[in-house]
mmCIF file as gemmi writes it, N, C-alpha and C atoms, coordinates in Angstrom:
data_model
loop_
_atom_site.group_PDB
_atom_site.id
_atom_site.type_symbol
_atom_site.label_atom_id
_atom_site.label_alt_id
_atom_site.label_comp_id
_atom_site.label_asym_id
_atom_site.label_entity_id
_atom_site.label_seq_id
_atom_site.pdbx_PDB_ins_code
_atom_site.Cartn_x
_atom_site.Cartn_y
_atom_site.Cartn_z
_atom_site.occupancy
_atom_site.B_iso_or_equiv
_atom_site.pdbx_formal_charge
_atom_site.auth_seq_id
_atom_site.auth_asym_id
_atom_site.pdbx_PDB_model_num
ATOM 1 N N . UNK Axp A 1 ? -42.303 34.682 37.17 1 0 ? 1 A 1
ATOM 2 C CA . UNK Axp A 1 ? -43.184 33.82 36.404 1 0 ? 1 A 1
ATOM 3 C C . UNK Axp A 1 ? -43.619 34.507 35.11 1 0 ? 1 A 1
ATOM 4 N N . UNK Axp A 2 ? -44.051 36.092 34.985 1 0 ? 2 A 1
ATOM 5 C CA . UNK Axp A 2 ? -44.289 36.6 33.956 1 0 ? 2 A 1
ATOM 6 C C . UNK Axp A 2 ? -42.875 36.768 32.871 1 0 ? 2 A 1
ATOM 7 N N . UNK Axp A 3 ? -41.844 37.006 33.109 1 0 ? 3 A 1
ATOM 8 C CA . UNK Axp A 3 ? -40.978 37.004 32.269 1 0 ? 3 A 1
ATOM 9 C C . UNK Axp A 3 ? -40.73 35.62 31.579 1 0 ? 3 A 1
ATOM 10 N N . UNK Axp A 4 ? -40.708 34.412 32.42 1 0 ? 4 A 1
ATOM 11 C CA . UNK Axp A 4 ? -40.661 32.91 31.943 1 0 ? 4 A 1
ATOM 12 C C . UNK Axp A 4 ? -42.05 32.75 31.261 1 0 ? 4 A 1
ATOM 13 N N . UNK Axp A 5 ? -42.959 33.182 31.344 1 0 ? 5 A 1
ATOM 14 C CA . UNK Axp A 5 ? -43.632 33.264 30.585 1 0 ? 5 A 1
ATOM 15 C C . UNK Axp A 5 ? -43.644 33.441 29.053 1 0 ? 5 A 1
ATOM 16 N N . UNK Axp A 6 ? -43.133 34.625 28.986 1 0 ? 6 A 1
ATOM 17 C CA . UNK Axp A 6 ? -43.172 35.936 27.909 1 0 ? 6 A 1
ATOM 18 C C . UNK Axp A 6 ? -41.98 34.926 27.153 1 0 ? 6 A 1
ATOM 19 N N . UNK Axp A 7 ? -40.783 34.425 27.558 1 0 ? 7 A 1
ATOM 20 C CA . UNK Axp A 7 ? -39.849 33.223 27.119 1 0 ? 7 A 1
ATOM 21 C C . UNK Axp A 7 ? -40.539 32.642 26.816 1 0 ? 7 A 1
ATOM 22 N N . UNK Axp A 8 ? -41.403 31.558 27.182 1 0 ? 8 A 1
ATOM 23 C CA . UNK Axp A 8 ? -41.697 30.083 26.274 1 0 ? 8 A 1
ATOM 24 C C . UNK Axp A 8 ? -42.272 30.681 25.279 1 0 ? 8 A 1
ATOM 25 N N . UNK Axp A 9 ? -43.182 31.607 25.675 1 0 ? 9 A 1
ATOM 26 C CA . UNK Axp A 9 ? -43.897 32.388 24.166 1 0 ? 9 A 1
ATOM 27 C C . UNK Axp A 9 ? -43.017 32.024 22.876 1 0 ? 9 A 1
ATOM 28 N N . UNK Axp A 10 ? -41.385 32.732 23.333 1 0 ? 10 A 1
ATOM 29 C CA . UNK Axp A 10 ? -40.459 32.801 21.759 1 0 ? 10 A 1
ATOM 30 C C . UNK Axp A 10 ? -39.659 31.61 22.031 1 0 ? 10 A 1
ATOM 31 N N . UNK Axp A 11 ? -40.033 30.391 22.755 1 0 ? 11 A 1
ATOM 32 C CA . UNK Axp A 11 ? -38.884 29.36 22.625 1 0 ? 11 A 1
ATOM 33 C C . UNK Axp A 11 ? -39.145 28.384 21.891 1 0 ? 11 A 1
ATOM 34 N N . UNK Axp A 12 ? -38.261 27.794 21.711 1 0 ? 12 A 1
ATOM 35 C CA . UNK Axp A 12 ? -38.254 26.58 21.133 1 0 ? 12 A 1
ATOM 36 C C . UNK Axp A 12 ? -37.926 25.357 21.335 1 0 ? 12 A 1
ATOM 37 N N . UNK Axp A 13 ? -38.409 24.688 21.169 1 0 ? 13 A 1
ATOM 38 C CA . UNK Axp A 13 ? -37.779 22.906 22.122 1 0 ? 13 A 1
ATOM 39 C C . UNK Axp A 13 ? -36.824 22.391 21.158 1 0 ? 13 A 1
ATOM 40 N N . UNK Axp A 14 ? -36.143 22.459 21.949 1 0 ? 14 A 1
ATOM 41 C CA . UNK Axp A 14 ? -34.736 21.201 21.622 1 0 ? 14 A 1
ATOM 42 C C . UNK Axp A 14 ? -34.053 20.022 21.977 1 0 ? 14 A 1
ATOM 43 N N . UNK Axp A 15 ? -35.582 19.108 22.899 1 0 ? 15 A 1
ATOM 44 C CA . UNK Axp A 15 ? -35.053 18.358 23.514 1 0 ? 15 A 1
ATOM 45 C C . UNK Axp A 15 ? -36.262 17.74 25.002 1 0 ? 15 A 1
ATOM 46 N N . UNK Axp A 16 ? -36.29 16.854 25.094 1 0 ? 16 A 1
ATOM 47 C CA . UNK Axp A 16 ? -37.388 16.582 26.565 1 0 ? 16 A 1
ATOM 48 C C . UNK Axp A 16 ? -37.54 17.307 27.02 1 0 ? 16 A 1
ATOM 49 N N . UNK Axp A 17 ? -36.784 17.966 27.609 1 0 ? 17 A 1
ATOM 50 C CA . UNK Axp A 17 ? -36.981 19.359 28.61 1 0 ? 17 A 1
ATOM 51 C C . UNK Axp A 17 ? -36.163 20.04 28.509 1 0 ? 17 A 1
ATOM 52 N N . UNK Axp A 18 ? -35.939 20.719 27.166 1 0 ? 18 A 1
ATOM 53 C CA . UNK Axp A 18 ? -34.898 21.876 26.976 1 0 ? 18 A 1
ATOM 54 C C . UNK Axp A 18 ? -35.532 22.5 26.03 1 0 ? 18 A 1
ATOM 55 N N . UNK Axp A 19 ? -35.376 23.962 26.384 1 0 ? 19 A 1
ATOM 56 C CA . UNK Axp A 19 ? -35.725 25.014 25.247 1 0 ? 19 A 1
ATOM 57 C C . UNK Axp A 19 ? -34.817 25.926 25.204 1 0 ? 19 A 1
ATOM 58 N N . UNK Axp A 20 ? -34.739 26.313 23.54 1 0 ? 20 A 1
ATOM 59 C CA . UNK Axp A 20 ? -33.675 27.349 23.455 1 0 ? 20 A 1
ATOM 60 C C . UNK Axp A 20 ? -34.841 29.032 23.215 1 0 ? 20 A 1
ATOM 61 N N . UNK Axp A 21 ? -34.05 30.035 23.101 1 0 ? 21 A 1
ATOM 62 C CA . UNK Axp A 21 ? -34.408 31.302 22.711 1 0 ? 21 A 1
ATOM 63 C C . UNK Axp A 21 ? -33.885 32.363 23.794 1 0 ? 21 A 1
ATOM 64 N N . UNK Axp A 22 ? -34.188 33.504 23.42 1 0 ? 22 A 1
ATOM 65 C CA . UNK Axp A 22 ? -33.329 34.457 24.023 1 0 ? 22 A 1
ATOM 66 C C . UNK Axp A 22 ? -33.093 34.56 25.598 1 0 ? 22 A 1
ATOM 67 N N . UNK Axp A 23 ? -31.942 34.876 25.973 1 0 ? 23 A 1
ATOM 68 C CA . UNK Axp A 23 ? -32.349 34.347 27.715 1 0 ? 23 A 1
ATOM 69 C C . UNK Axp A 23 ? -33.024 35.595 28.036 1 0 ? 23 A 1
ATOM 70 N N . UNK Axp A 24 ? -34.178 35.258 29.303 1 0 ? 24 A 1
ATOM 71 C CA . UNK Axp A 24 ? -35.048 36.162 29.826 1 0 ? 24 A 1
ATOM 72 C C . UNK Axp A 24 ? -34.703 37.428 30.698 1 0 ? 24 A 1
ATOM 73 N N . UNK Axp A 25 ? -33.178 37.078 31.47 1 0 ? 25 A 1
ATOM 74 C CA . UNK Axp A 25 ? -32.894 38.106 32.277 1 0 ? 25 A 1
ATOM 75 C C . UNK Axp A 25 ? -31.823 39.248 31.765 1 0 ? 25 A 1
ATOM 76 N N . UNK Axp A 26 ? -31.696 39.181 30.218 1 0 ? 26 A 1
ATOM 77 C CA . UNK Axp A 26 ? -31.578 39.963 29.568 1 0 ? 26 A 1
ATOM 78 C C . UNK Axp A 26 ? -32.235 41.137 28.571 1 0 ? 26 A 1
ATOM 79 N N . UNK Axp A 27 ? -32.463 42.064 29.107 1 0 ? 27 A 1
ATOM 80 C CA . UNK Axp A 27 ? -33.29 42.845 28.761 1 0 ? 27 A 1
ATOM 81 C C . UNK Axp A 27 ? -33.092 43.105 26.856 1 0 ? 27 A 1
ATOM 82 N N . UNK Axp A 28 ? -33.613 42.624 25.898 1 0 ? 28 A 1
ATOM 83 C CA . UNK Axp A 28 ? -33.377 42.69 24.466 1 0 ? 28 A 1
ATOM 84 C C . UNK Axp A 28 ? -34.809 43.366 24.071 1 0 ? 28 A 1
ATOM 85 N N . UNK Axp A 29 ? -34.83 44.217 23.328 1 0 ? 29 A 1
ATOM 86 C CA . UNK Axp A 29 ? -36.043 44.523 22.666 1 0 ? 29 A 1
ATOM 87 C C . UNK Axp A 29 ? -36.655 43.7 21.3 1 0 ? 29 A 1
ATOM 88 N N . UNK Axp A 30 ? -37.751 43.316 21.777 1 0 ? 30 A 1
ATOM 89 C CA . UNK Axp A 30 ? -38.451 42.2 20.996 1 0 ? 30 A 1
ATOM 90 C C . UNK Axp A 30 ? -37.772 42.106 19.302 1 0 ? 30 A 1
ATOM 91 N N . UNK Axp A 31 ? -37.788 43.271 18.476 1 0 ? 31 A 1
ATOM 92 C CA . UNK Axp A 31 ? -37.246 43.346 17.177 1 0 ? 31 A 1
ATOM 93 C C . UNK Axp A 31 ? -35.989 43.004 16.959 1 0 ? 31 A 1
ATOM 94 N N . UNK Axp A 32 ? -35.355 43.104 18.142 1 0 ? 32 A 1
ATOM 95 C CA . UNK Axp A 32 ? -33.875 42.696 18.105 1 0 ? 32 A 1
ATOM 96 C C . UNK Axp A 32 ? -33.385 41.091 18.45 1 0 ? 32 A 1
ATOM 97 N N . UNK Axp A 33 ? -34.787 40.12 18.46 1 0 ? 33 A 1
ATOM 98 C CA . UNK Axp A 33 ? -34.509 38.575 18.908 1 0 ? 33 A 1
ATOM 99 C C . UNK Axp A 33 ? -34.8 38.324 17.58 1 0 ? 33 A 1
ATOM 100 N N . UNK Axp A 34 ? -34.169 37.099 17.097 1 0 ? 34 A 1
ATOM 101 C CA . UNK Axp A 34 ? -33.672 36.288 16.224 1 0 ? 34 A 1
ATOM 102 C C . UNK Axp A 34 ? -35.314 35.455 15.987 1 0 ? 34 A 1
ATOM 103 N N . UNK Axp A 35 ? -36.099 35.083 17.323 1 0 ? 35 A 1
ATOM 104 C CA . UNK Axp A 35 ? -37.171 34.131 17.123 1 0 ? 35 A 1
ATOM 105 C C . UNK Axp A 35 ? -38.256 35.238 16.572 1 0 ? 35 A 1
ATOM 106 N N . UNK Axp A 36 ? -38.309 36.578 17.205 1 0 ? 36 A 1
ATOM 107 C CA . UNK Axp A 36 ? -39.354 37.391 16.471 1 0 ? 36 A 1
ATOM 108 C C . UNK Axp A 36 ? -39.356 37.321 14.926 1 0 ? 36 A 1
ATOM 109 N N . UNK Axp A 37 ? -38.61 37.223 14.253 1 0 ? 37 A 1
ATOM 110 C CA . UNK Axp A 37 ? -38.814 37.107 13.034 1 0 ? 37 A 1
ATOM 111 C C . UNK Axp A 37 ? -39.01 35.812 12.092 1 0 ? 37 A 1
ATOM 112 N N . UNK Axp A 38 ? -39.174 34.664 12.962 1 0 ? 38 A 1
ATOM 113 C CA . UNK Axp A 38 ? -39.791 33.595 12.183 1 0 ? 38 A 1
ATOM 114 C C . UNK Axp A 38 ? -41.256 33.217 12.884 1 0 ? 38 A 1
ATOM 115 N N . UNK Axp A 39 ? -41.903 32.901 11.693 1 0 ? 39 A 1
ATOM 116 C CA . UNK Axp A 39 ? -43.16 32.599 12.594 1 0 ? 39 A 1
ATOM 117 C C . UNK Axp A 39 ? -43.701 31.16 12.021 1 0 ? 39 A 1
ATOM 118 N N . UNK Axp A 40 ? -44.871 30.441 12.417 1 0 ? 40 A 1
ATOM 119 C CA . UNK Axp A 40 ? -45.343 29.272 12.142 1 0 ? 40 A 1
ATOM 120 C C . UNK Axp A 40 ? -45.921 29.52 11.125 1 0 ? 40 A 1
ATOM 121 N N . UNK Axp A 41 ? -46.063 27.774 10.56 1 0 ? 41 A 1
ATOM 122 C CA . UNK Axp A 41 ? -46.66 27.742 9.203 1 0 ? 41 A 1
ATOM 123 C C . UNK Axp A 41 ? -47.05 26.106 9.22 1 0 ? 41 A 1
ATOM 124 N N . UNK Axp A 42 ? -48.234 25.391 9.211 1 0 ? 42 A 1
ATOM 125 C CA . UNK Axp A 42 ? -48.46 24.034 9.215 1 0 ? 42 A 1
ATOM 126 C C . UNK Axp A 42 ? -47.443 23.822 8.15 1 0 ? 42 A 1
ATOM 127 N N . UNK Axp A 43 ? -47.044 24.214 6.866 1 0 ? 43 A 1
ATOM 128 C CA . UNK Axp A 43 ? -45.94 24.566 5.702 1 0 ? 43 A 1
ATOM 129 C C . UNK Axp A 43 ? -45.196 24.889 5.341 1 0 ? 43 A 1
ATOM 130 N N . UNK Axp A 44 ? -44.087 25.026 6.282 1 0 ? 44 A 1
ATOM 131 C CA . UNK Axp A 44 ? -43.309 26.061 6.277 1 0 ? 44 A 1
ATOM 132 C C . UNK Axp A 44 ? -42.347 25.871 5.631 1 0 ? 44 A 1
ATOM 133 N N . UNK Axp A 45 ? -41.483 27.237 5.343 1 0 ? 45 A 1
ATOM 134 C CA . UNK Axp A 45 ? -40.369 27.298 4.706 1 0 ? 45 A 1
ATOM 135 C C . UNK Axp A 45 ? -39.118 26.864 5.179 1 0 ? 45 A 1
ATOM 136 N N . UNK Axp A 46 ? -38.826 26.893 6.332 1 0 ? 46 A 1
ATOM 137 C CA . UNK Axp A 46 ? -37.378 26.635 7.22 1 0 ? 46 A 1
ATOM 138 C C . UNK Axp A 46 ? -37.793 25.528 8.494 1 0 ? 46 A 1
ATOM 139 N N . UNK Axp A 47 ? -36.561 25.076 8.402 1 0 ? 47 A 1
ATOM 140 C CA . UNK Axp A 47 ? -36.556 24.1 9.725 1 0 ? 47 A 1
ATOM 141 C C . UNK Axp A 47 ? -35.422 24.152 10.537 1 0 ? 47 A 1
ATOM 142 N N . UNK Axp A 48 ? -34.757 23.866 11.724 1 0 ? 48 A 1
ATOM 143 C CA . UNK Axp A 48 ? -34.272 23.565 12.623 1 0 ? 48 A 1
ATOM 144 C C . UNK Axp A 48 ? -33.022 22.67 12.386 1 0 ? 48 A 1
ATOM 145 N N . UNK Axp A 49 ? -31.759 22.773 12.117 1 0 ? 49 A 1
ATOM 146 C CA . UNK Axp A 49 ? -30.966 22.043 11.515 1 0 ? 49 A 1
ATOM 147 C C . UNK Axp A 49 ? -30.498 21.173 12.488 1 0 ? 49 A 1
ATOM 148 N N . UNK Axp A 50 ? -30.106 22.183 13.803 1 0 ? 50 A 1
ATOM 149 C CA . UNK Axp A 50 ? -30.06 21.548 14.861 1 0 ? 50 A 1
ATOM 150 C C . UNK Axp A 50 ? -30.409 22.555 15.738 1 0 ? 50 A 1
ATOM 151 N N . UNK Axp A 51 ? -29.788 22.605 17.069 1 0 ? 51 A 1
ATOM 152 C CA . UNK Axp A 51 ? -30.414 23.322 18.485 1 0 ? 51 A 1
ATOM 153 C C . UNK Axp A 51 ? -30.354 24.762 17.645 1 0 ? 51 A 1
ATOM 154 N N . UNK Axp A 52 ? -29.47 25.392 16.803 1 0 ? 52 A 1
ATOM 155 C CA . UNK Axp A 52 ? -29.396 26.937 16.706 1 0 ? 52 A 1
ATOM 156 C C . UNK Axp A 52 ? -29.181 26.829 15.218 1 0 ? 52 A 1
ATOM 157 N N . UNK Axp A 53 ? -29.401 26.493 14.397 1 0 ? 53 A 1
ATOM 158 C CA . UNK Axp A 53 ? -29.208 27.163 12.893 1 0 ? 53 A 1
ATOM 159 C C . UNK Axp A 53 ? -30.476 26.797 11.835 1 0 ? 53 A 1
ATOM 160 N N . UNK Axp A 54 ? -31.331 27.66 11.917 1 0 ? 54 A 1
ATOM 161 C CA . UNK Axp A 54 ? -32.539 27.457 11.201 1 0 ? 54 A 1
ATOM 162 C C . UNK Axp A 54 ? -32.178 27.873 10.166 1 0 ? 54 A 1
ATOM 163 N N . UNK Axp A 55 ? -32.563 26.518 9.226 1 0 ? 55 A 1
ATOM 164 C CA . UNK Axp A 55 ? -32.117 26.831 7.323 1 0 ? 55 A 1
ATOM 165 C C . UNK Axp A 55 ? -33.15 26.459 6.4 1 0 ? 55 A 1
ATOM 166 N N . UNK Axp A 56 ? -33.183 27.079 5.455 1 0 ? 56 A 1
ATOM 167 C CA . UNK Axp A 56 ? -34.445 27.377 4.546 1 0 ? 56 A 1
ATOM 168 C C . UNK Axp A 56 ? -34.327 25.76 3.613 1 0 ? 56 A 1
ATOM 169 N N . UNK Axp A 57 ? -35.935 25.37 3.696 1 0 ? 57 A 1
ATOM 170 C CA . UNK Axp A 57 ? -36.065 23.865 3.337 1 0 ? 57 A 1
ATOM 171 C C . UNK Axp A 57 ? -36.483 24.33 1.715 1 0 ? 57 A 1
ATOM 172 N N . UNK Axp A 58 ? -36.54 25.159 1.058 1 0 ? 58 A 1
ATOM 173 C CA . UNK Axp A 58 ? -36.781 25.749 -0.134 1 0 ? 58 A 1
ATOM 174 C C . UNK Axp A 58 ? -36.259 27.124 -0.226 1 0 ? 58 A 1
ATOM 175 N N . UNK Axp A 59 ? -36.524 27.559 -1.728 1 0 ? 59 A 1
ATOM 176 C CA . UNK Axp A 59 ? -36.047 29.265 -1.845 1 0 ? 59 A 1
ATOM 177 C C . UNK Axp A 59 ? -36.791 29.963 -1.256 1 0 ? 59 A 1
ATOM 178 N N . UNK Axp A 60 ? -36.862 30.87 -0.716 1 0 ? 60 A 1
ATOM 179 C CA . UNK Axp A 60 ? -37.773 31.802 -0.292 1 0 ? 60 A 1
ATOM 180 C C . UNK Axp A 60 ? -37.492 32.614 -0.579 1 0 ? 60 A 1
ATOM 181 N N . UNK Axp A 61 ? -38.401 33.525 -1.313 1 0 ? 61 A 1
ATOM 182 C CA . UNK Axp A 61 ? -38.701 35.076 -2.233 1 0 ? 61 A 1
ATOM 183 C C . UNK Axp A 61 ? -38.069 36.243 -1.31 1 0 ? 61 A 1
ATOM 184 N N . UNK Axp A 62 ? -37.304 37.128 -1.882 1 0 ? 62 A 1
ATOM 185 C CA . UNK Axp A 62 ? -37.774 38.197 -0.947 1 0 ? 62 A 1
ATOM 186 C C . UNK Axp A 62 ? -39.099 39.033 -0.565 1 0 ? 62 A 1
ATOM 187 N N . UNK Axp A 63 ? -39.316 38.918 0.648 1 0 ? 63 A 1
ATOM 188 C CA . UNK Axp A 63 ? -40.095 39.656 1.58 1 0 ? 63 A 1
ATOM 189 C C . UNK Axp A 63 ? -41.094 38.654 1.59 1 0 ? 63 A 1
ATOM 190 N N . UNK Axp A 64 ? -40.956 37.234 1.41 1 0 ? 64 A 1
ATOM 191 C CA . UNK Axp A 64 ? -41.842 35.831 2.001 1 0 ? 64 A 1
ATOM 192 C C . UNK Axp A 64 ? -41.304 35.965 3.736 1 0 ? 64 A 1
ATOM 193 N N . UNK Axp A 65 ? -42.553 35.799 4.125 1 0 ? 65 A 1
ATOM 194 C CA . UNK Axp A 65 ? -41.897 35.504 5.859 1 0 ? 65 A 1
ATOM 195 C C . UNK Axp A 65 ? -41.313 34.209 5.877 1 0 ? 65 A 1
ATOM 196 N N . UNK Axp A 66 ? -40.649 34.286 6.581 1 0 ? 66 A 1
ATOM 197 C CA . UNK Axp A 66 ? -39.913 32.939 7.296 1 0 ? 66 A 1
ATOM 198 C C . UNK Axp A 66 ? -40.214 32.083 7.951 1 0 ? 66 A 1
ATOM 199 N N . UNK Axp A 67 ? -41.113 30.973 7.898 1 0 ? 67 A 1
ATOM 200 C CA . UNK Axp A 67 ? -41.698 30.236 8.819 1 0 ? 67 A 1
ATOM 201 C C . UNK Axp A 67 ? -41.316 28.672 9.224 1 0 ? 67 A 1
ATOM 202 N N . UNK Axp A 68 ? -41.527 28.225 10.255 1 0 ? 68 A 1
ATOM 203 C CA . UNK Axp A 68 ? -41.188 26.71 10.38 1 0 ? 68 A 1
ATOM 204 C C . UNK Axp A 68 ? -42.821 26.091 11.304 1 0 ? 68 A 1
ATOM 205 N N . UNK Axp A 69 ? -42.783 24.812 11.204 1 0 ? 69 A 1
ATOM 206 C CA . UNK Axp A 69 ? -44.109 24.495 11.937 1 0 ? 69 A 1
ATOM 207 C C . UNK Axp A 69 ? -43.563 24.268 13.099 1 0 ? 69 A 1
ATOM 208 N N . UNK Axp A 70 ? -44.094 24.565 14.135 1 0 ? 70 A 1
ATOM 209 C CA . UNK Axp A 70 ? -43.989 24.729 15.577 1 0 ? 70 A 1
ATOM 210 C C . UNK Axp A 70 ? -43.819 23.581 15.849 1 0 ? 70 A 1
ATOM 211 N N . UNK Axp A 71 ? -44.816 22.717 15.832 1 0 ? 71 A 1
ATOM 212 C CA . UNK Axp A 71 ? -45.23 21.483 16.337 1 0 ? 71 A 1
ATOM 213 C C . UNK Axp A 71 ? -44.083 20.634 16.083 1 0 ? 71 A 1
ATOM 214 N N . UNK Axp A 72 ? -43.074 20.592 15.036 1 0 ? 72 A 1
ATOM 215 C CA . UNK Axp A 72 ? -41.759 19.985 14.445 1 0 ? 72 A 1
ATOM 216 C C . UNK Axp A 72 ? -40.818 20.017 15.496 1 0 ? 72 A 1
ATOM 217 N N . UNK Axp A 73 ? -40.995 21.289 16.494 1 0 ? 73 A 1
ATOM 218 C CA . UNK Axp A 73 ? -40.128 21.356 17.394 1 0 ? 73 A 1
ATOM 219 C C . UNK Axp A 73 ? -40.636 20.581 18.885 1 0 ? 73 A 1
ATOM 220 N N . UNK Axp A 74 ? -41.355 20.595 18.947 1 0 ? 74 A 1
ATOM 221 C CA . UNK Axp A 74 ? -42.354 19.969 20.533 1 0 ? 74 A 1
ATOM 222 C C . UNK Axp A 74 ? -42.294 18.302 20.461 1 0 ? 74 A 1
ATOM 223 N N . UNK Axp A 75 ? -41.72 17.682 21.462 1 0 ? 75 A 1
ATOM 224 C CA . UNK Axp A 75 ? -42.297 16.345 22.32 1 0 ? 75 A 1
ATOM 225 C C . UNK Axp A 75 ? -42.778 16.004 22.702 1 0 ? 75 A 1
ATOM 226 N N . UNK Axp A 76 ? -43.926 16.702 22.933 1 0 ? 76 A 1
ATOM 227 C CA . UNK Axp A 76 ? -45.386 16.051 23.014 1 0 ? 76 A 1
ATOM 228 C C . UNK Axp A 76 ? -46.589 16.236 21.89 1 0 ? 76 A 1
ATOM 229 N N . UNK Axp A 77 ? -46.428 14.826 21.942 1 0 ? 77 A 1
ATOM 230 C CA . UNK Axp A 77 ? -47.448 14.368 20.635 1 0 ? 77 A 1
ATOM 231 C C . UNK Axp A 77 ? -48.499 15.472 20.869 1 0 ? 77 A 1
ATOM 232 N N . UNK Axp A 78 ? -48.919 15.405 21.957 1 0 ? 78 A 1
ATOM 233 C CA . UNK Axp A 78 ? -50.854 16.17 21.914 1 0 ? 78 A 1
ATOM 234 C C . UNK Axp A 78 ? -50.424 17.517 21.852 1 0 ? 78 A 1
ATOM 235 N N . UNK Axp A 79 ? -49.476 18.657 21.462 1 0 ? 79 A 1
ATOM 236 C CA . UNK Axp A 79 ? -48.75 20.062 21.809 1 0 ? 79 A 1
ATOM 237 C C . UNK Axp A 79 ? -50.275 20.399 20.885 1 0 ? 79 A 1
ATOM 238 N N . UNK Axp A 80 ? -50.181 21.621 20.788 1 0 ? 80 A 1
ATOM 239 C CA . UNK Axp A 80 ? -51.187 21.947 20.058 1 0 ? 80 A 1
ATOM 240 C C . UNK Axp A 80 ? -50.619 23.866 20.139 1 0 ? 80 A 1
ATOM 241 N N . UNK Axp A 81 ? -50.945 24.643 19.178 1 0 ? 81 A 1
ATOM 242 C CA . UNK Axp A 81 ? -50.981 26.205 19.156 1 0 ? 81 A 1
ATOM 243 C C . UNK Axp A 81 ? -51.805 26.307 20.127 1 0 ? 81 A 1
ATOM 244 N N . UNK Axp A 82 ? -51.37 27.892 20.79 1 0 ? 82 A 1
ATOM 245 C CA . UNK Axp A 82 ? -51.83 28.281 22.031 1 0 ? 82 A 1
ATOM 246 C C . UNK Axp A 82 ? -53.365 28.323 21.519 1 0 ? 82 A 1
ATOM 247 N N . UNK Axp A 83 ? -53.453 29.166 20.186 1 0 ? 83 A 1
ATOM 248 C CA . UNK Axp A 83 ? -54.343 29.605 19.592 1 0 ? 83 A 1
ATOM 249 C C . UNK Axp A 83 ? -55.15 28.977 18.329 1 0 ? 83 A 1
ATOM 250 N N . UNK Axp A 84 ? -56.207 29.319 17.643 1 0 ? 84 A 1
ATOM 251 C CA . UNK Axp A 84 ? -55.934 28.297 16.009 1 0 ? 84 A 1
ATOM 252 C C . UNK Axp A 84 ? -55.19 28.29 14.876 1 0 ? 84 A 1
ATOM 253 N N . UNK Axp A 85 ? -54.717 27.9 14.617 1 0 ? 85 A 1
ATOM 254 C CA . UNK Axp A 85 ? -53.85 28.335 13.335 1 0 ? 85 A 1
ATOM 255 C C . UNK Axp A 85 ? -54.31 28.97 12.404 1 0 ? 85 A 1
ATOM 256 N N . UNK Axp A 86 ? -54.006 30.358 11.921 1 0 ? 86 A 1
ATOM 257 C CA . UNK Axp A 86 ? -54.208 30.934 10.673 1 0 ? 86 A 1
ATOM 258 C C . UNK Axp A 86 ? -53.391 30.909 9.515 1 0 ? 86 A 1
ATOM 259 N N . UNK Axp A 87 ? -52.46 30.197 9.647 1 0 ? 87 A 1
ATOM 260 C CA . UNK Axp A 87 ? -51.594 30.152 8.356 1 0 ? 87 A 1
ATOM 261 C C . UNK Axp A 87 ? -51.802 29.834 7.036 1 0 ? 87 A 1
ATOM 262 N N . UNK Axp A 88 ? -53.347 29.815 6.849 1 0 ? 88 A 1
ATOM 263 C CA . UNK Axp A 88 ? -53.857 29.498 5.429 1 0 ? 88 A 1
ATOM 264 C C . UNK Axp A 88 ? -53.534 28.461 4.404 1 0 ? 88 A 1
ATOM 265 N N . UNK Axp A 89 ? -52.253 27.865 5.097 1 0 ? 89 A 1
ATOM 266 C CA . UNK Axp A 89 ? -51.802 26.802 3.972 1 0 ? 89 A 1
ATOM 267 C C . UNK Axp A 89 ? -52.722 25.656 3.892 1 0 ? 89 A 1
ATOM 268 N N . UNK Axp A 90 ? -52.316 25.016 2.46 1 0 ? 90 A 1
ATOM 269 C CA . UNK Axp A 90 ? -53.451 23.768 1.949 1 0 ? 90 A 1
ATOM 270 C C . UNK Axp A 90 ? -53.109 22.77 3.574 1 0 ? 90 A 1
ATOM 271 N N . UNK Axp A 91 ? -51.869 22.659 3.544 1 0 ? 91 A 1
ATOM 272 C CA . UNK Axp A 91 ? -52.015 21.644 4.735 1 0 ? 91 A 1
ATOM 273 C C . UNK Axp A 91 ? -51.969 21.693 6.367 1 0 ? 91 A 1
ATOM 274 N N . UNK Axp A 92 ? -53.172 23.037 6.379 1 0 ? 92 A 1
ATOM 275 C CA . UNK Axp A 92 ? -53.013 23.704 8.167 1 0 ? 92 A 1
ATOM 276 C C . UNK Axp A 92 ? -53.933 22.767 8.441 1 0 ? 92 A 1
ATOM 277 N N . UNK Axp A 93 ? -53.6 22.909 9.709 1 0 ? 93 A 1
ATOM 278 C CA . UNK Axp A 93 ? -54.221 21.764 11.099 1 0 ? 93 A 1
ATOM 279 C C . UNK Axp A 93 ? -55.161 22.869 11.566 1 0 ? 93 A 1
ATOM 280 N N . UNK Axp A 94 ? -55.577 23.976 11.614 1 0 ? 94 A 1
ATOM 281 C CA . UNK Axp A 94 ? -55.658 24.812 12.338 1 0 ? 94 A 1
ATOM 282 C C . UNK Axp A 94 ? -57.347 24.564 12.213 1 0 ? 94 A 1
């Protein structure tokens, strides 16, 4: 349960009841997953093209983080951040 855990943390929905991200019973060190390095943004820069190729919806600078809004990915209307949103943008929900 704690490892499926520590998964939804970095997953992503792709579907009613499907999520993608790194599989759990593979031992990967966090810096070395693909989802550690994008993070949320009510604004974000990148989106979800389809199940696996996240592509930048504008230029992004070097050393701008990479972000997509979470919520873009979730099927349920009421989803909400675990936490509040800090992403500072003009148009956070947080």
């Amino acid at each position: 349960a704690e490892k499926r855990s520590a998964w939804m943390a970095l997953a992503y929905q792709v579907g009613p009841d499907a999520w993608k991200g790194s599989n759990p019973d593979i031992e990967i060190p966090q810096e070395e997953k693909n989802e550690y390095y994008v993070n949320h943004s009510c604004d974000g820069n990148a989106w979800y093209q389809n199940d696996d190729t996240l592509v930048a919806m504008r230029d992004i600078a070097e050393g701008e983080e990479i972000a997509y809004d979470y919520a873009l990915t979730e099927s349920d209307p009421s989803w909400m951040l675990a936490d509040c949103c800090l992403c500072g943008r003009s148009a956070c929900r947080g």
